[in-house]
C-alpha positions as CSV (number, residue, x, y, z in Angstrom):
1,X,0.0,0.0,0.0
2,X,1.3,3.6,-0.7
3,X,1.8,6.6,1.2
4,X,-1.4,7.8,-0.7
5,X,-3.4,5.6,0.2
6,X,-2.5,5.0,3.2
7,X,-3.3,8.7,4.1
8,X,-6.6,8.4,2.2
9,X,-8.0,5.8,4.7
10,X,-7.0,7.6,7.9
11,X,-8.5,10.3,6.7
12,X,-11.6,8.4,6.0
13,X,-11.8,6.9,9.1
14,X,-11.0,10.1,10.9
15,X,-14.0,11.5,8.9
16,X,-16.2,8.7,9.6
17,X,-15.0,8.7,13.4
18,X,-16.1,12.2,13.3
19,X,-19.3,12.4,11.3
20,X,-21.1,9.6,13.8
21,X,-21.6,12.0,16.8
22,X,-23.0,14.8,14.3
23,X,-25.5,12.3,12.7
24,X,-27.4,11.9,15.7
25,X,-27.5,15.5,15.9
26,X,-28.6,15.8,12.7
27,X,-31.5,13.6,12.9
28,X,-33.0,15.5,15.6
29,X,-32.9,18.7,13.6
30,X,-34.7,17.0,10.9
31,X,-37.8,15.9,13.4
32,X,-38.1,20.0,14.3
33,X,-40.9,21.4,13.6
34,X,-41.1,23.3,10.3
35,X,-41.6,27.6,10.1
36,X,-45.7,28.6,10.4
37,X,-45.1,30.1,7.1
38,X,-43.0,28.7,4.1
39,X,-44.2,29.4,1.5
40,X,-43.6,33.6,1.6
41,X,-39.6,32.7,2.5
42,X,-37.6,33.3,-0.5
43,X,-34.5,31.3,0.0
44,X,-31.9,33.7,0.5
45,X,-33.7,35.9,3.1
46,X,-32.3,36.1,6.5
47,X,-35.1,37.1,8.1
48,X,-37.6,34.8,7.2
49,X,-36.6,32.1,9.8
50,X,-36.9,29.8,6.6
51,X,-34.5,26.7,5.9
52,X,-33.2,27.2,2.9
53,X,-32.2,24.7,0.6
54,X,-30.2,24.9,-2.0
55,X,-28.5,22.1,-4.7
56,X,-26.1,20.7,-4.0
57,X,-23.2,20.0,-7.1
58,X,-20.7,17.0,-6.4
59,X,-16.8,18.5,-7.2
60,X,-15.3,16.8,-10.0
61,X,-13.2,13.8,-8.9
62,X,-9.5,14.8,-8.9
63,X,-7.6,11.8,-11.5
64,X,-6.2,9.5,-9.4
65,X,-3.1,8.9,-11.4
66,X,-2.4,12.7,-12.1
67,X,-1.5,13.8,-16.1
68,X,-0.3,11.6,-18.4
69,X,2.7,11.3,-20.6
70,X,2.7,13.1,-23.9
71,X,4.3,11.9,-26.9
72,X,6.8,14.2,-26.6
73,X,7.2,12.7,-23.2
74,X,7.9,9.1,-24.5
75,X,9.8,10.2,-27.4
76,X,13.1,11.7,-25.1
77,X,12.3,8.3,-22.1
78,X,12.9,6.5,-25.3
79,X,16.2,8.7,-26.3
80,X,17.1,7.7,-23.1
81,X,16.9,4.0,-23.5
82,X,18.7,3.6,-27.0
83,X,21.3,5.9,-25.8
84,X,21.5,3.3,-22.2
85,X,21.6,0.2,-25.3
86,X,23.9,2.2,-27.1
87,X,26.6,2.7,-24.3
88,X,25.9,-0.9,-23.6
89,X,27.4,-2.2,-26.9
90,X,30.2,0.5,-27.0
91,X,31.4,-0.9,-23.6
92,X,31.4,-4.4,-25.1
93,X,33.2,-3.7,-28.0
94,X,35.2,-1.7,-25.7
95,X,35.7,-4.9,-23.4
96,X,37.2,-7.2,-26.6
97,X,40.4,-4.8,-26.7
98,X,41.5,-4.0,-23.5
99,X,44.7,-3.7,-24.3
100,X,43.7,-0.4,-25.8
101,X,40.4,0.4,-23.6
102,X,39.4,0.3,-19.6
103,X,36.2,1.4,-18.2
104,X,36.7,4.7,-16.6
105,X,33.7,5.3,-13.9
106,X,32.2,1.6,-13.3
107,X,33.9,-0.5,-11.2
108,X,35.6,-3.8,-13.0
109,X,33.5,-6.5,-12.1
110,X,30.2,-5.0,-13.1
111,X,31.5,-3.9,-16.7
112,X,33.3,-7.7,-17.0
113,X,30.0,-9.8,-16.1
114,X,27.7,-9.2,-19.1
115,X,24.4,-10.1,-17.7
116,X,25.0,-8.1,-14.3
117,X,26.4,-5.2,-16.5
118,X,23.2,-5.2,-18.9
119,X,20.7,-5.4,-15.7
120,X,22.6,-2.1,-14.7
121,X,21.8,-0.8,-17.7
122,X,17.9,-1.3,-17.5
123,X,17.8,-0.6,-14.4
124,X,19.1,3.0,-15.4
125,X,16.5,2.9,-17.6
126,X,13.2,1.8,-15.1
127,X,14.8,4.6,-13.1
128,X,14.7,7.5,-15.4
129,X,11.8,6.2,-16.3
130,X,10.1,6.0,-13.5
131,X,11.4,9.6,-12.3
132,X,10.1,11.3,-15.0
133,X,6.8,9.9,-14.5
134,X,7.1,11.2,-11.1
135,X,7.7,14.6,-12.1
136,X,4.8,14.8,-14.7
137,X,2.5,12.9,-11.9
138,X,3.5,16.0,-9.4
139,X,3.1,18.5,-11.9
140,X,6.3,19.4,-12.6
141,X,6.3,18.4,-16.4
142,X,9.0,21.4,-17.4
143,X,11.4,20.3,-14.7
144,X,10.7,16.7,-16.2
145,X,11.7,17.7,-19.6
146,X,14.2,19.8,-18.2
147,X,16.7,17.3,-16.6
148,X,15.8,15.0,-19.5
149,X,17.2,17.4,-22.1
150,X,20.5,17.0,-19.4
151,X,20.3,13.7,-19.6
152,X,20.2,12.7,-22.6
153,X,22.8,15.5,-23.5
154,X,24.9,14.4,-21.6
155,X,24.5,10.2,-22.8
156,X,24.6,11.8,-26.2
157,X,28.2,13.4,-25.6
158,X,29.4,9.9,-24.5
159,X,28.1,7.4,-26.0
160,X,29.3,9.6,-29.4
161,X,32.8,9.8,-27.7
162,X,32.8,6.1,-27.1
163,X,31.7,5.4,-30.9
164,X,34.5,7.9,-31.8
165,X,37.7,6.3,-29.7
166,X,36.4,2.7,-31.0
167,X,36.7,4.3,-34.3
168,X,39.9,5.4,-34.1
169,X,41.6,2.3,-33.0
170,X,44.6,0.9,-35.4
171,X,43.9,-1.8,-37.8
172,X,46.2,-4.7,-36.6
């Protein structure tokens, strides 16, 4: 269970806890006698002594899940991902020289065990994901887009350096 909803049934409860006592109240105001005279109140007067009653109109339901994702939205989470693939296969073909190449920022046995290495790599990817859901779910769409635009900037810049040193290396 969530935060969310975890909050949303206390509150219920406290609500419910609360509303008992003022029903029995409420149900003796309804056996009171009615005003001599209702049919001259107008329903906004004061001083009528009238009960005035008035519709009442339900407020829209707020959407449970908050905005969506635009296609826009999907198009840079999916940057993202090929760029996360992308620095995957430069690292491997990285990997079959390494005589000429090392891996700079992760550590050695990540980068050396292929299946550990490519779950690192998705899970990058469910994370940025998922925090940029976040965001847009909050709100906070232009921040969103904002540190995506960073993001994938930045992947951009290194995966396109990677291609470019593996490109480079003498023909044997």
């Amino acid at each position: 269970m969530t935060h969310t909803r975890i909050g949303l049934v206390v509150a219920a409860l406290l609500a419910f806890s609360l509303a008992a006592p003022c029903r029995a109240q409420s149900h003796s105001l309804l056996d009171a006698p009615l005003p001599a005279d209702m049919s001259a109140a107008q329903p906004g007067d004061p001083g009528a002594g009238s009960m005035a009653v008035y519709p009442v109109e339900r407020a829209p339901l707020a959407d449970e899940n908050g905005p969506r994702l635009h296609a826009f939205d999907w198009s840079m989470i999916g940057a993202a991902a090929t760029l996360r693939a992308l620095d995957f296969t430069s690292t491997e073909k990285a990997l079959e020289q390494p005589q000429l190449f090392h891996e700079a920022v992760l550590p050695r046995a990540l980068v050396e065990n292929k299946p550990g290495f490519a779950a690192f790599q998705a899970g990058t990817v469910v994370v940025n994901y998922e925090a940029y859901r976040l965001l847009v779910r909050h709100r906070m769409r232009s921040l969103a887009r904002i540190s995506q635009y960073m993001y994938v900037g930045a992947m951009t810049f290194q995966v396109a350096h990677n291609y470019q040193l593996l490109g480079n290396v003498p023909a044997n």
